[in-house]
matplotlib code that plots the C-alpha trace (Angstrom):
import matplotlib.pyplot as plt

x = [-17.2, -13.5, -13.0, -13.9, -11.9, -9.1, -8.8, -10.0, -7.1, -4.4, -5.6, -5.5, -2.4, -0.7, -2.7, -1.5, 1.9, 1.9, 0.6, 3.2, 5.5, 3.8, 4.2, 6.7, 10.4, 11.6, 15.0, 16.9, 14.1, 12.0, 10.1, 13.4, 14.6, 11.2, 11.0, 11.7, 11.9, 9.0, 7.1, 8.7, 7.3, 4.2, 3.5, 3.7, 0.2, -1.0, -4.4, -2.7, -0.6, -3.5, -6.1, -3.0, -2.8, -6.7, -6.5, -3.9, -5.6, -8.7, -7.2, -5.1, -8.5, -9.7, -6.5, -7.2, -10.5, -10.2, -6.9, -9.4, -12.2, -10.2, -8.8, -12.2, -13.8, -11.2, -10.5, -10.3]
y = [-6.7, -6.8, -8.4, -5.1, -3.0, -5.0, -4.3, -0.8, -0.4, -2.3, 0.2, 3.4, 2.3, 1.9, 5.2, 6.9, 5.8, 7.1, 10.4, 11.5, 10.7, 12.4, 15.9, 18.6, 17.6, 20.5, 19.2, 16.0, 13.9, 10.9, 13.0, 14.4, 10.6, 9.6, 11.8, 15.3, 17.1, 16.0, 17.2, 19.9, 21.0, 19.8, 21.1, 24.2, 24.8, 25.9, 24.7, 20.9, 20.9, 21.6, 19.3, 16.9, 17.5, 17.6, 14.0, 13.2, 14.7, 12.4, 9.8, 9.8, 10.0, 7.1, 5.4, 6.5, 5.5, 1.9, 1.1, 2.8, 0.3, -2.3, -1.8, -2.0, -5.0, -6.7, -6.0, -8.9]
z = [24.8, 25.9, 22.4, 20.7, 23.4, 22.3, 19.0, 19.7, 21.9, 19.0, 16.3, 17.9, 19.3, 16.1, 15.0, 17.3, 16.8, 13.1, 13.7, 16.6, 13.5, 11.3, 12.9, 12.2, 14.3, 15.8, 14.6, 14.6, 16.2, 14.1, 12.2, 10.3, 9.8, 8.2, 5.4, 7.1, 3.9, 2.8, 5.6, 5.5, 1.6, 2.5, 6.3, 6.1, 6.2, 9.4, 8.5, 7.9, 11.1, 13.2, 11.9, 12.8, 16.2, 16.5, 15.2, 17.5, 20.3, 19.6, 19.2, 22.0, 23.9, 22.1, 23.0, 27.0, 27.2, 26.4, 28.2, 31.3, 29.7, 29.4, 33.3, 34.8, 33.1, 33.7, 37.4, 39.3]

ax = plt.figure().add_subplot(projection="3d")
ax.plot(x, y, z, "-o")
ax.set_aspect("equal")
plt.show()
């Protein structure tokens, strides 16, 4: 069980890790040195940006919940 909270935990990490550099910089930050014109052409869709921070959202939850998990089972 902890086995699957694990790697639960790793790939929502890394997740979650991409998609808070995938949103729009409000200037100068990582987003701008990973491509920031490109999100730029392609995020200005308001329909885009929030889906994106819906999927961050979640999966900052998911993130939450097992490190929560992961605390109780294996409480001493």
């Amino acid at each position: 069980m902890t086995i699957g909270i694990s790697i639960t935990l790793i790939l929502s990490s890394i997740l979650l890790v991409l998609l808070v550099l995938l949103h729009k910089g409000k200037g100068g930050g990582l987003s701008d040195l990973f491509g920031g014109g490109f999100s730029s052409s392609f995020g200005g869709s308001s329909v885009v940006e929030r889906n994106l921070d819906r999927l961050t959202i979640i999966t900052g939850v998911i993130w939450f919940v097992c490190i929560v998990a992961l605390g109780l089972l294996l409480k001493p």
